[in-house]
TORKEMAR-255924 format. One line per field, with one value per residue: residue number from 1; residue in three letters; chain; x negated, y negated, z of N, C-alpha, C in turn. Coordinates in Angstrom, 3 decimals. Atoms other than C-alpha are relative to their C-alpha. Example, Ala and Ser with C-alpha at 12.3 -4.5 7.8 and 13.67 -1.06 7.14 Angstrom:
<sites>
num 1 / 2
residuo ala / ser
cadena A / A
n_u -0.890 / 0.820
n_v 1.190 / 1.190
n_w 0.000 / -0.060
ca_u -12.300 / -13.670
ca_v 4.500 / 1.060
ca_w 7.800 / 7.140
c_u -0.900 / 0.770
c_v -1.200 / -1.090
c_w 0.000 / 0.730
</sites>
This chain:
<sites>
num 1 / 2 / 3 / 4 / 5 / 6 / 7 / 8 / 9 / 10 / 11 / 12 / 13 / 14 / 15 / 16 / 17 / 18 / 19 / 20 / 21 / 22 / 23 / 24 / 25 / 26 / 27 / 28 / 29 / 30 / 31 / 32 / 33 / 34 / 35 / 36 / 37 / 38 / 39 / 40 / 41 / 42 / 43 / 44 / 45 / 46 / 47 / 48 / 49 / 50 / 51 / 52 / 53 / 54 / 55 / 56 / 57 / 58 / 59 / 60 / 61 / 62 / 63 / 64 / 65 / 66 / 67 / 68 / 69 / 70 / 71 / 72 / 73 / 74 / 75 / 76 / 77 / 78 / 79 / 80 / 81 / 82 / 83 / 84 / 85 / 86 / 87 / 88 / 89 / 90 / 91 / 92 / 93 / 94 / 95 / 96 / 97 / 98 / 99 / 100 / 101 / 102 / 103 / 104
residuo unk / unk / unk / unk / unk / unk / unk / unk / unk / unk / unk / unk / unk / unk / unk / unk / unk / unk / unk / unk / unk / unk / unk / unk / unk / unk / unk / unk / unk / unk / unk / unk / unk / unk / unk / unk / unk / unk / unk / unk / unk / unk / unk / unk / unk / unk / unk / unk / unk / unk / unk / unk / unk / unk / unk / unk / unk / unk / unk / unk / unk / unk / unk / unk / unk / unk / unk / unk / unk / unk / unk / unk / unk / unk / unk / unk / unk / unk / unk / unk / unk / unk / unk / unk / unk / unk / unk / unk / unk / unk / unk / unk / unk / unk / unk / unk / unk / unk / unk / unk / unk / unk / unk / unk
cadena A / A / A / A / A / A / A / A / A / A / A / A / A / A / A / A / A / A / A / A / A / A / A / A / A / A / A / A / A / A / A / A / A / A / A / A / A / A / A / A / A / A / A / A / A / A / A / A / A / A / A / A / A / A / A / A / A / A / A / A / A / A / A / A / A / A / A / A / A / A / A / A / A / A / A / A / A / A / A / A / A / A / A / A / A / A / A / A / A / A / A / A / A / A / A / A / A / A / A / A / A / A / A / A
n_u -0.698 / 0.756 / -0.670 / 0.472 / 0.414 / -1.217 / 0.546 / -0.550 / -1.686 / -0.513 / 0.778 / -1.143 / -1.628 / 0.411 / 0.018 / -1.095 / -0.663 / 0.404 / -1.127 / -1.187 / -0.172 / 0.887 / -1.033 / -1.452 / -0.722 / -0.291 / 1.283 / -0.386 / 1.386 / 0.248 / -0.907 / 0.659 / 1.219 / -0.173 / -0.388 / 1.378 / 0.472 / -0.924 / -0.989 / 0.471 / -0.434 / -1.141 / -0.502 / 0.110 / -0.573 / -1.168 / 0.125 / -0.338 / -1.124 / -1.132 / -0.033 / 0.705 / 1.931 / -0.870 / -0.507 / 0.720 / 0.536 / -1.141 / -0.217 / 1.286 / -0.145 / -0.921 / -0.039 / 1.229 / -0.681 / -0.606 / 1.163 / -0.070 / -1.442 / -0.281 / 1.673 / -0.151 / -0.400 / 1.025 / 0.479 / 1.656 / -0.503 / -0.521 / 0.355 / 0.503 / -0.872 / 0.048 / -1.985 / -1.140 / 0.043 / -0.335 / -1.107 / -0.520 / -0.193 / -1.169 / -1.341 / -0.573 / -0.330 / -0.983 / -1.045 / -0.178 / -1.014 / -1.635 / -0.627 / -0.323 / -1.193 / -1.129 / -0.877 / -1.096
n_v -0.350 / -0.211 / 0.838 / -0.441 / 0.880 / -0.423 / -1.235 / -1.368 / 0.506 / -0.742 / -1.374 / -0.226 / -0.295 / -0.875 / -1.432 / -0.449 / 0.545 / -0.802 / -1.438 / 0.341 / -0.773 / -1.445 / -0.326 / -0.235 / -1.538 / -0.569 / -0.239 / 0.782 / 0.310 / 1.637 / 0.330 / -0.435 / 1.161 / 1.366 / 0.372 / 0.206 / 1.211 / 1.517 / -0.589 / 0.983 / 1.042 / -0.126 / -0.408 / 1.351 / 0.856 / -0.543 / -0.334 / 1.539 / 0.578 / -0.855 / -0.167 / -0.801 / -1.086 / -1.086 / 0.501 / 1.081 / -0.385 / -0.657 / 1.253 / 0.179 / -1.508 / 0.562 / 1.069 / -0.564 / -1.629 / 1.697 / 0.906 / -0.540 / 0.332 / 1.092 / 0.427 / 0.054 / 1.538 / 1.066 / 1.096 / 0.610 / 1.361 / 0.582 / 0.396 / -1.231 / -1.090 / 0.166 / 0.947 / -0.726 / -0.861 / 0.493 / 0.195 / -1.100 / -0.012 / 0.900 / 0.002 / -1.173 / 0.083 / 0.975 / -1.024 / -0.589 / 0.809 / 0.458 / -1.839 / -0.531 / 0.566 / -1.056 / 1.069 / -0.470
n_w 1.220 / 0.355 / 1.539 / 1.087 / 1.101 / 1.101 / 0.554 / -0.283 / -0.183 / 1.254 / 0.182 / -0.812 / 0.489 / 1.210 / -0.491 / -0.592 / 1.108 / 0.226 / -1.008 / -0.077 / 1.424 / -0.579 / -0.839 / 0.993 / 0.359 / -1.103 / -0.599 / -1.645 / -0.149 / 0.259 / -1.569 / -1.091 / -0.245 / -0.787 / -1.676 / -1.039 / 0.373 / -0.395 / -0.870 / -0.908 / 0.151 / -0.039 / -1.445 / -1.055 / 0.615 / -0.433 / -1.527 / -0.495 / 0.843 / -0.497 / -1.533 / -0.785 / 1.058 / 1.015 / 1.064 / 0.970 / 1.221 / 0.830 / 1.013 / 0.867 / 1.213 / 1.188 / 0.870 / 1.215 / 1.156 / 1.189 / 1.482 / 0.441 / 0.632 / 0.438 / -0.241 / 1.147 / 0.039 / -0.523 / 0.504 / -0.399 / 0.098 / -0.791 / -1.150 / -0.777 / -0.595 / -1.324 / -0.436 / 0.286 / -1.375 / -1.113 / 0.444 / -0.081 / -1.526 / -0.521 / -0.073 / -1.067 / -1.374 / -0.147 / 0.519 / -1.422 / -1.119 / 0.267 / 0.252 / -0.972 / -1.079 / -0.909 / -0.290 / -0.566
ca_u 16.957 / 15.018 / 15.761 / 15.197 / 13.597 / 15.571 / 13.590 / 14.118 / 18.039 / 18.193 / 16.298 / 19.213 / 22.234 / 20.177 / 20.055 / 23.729 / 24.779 / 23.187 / 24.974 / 28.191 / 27.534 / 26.038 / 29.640 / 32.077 / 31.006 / 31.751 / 28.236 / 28.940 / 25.243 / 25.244 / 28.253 / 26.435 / 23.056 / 25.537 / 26.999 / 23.377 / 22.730 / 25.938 / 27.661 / 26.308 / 27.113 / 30.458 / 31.344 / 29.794 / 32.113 / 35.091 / 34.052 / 34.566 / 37.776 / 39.614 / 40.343 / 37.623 / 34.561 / 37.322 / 39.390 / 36.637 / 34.842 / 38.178 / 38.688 / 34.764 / 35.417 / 38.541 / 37.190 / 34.351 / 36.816 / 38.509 / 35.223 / 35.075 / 38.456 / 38.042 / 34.354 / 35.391 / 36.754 / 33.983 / 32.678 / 28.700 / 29.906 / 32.381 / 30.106 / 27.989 / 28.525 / 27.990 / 31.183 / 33.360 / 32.580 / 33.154 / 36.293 / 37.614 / 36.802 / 38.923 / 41.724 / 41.819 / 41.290 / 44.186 / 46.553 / 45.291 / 46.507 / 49.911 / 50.455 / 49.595 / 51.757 / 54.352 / 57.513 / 60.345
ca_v -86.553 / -85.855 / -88.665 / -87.148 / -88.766 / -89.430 / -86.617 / -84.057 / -85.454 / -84.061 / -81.402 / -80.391 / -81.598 / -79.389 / -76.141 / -76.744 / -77.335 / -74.130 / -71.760 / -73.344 / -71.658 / -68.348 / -68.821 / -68.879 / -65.706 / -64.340 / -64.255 / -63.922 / -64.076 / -67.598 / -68.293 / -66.659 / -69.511 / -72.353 / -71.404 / -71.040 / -74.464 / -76.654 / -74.322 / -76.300 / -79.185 / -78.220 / -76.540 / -79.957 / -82.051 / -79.812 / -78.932 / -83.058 / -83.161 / -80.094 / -79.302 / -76.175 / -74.069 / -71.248 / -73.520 / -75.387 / -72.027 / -70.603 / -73.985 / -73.840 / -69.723 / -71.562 / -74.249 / -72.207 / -69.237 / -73.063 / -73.929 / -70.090 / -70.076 / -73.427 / -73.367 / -73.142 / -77.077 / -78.581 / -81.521 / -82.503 / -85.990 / -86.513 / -86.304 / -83.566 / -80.477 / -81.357 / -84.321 / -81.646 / -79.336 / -82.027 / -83.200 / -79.891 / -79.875 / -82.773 / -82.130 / -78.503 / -79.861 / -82.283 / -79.249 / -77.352 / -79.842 / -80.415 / -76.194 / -76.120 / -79.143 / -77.870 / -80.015 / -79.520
ca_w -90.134 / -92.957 / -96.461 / -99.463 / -102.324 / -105.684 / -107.373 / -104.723 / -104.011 / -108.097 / -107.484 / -104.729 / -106.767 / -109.969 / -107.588 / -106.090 / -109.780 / -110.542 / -107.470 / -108.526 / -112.245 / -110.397 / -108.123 / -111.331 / -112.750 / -109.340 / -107.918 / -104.144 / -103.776 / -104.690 / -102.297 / -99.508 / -100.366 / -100.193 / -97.247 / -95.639 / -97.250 / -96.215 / -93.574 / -90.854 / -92.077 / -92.596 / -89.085 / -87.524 / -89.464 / -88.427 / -85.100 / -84.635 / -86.764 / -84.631 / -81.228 / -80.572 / -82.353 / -83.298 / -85.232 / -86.985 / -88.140 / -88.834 / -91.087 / -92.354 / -93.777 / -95.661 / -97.034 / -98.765 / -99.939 / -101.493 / -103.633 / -104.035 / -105.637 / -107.159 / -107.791 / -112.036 / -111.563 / -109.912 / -111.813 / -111.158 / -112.753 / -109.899 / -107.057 / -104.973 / -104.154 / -100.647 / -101.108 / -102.492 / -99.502 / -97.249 / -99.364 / -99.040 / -94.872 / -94.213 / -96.065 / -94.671 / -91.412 / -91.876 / -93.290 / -90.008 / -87.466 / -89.203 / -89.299 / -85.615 / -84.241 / -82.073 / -82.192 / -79.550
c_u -0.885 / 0.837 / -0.750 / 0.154 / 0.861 / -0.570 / 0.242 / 1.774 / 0.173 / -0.295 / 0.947 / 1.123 / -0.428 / 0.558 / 1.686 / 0.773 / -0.122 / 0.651 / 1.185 / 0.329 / -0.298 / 2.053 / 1.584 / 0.109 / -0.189 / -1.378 / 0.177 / -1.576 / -0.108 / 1.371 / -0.371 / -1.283 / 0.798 / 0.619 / -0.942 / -0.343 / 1.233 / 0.909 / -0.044 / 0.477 / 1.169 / 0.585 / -0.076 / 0.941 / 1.454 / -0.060 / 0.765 / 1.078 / 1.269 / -0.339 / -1.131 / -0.726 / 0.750 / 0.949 / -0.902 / -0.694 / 1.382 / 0.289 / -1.231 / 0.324 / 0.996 / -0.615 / -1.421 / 0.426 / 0.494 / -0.746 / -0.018 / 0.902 / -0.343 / -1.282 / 0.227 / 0.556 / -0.812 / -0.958 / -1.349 / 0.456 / 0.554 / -0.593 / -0.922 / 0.681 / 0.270 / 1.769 / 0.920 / -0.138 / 0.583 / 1.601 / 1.124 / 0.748 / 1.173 / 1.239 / 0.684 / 0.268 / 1.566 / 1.364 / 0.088 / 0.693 / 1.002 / 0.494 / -0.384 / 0.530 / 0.920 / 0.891 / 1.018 / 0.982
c_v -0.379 / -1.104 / 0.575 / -1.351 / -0.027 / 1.546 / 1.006 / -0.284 / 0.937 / 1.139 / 0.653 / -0.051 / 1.191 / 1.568 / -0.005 / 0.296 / 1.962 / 1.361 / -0.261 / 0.787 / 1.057 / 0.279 / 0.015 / 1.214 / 0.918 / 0.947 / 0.158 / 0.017 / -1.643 / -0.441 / 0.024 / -1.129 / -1.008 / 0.016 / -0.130 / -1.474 / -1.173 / 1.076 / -0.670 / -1.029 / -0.390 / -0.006 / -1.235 / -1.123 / 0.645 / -0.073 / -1.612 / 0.058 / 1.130 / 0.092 / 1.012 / 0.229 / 0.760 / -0.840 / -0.278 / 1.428 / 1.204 / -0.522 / 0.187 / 1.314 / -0.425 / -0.613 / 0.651 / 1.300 / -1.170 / 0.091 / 1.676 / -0.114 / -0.588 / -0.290 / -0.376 / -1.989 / -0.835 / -0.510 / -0.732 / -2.140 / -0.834 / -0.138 / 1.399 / 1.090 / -0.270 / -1.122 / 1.156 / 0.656 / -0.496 / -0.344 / 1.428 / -0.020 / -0.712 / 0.141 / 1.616 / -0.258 / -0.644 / 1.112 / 1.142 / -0.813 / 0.046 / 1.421 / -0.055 / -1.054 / 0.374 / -1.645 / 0.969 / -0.601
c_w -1.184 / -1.432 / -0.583 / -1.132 / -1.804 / -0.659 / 0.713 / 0.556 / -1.940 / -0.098 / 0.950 / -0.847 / -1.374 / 0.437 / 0.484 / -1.417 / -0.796 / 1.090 / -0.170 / -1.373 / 0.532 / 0.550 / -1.355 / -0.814 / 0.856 / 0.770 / 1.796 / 0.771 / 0.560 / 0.642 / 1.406 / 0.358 / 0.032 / 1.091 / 0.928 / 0.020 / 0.835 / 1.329 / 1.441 / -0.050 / -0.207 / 0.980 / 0.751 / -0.732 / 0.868 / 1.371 / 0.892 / -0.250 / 0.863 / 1.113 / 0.684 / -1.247 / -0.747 / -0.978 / -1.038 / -0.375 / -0.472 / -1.441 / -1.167 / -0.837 / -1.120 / -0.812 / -0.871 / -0.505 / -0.929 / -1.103 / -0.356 / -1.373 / -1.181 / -0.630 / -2.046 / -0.333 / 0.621 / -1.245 / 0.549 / -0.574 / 1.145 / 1.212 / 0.089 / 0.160 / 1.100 / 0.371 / -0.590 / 1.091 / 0.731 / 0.146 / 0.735 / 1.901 / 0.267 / -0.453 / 0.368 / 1.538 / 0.260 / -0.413 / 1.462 / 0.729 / -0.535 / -0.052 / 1.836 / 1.371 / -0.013 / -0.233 / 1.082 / 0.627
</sites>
């Protein structure tokens, strides 16, 4: 696993900071490069957090129509793009499981 240095770590949050302004005036270009960029890293987060592969990239296409959506309220102050992504994962994943427990 590869550590990035503070300079290219800004040089990352600069460019995500930059497809997140590309993704508000409805660039789906620049939706399409962060899903190449964090989609991976998404699915393997989910893939852990749900029962199979089809849930978790059922979950991963949600949670990046979410920052679509939502992409006009993301705050570079409050964190990464990458923690909002992830933010996002978990509490979709956690909204999945509770929509597909069965009670009886």
């Amino acid at each position: 696993m590869a550590v990035l240095t503070a300079t290219q770590f800004a040089q990352v949050r600069d460019d995500d900071s930059r497809l997140v302004e590309r993704m508000v005036k409805r660039d789906a270009d620049a939706l399409a490069e962060l899903y190449d960029r964090y989609g991976r890293v998404v699915f393997g987060v989910l893939h852990q957090m749900l029962p199979g592969p089809e849930a978790a990239e059922e979950v991963c296409q949600d949670v990046f129509h979410r920052f679509w959506r939502a992409a006009a309220s993301y705050r570079g102050d409050r964190g990464a793009v990458v923690q909002w992504l992830l933010a996002l994962a978990r509490n979709a994943s956690v909204e999945d499981r509770k929509c597909t427990r069965r009670t009886y």
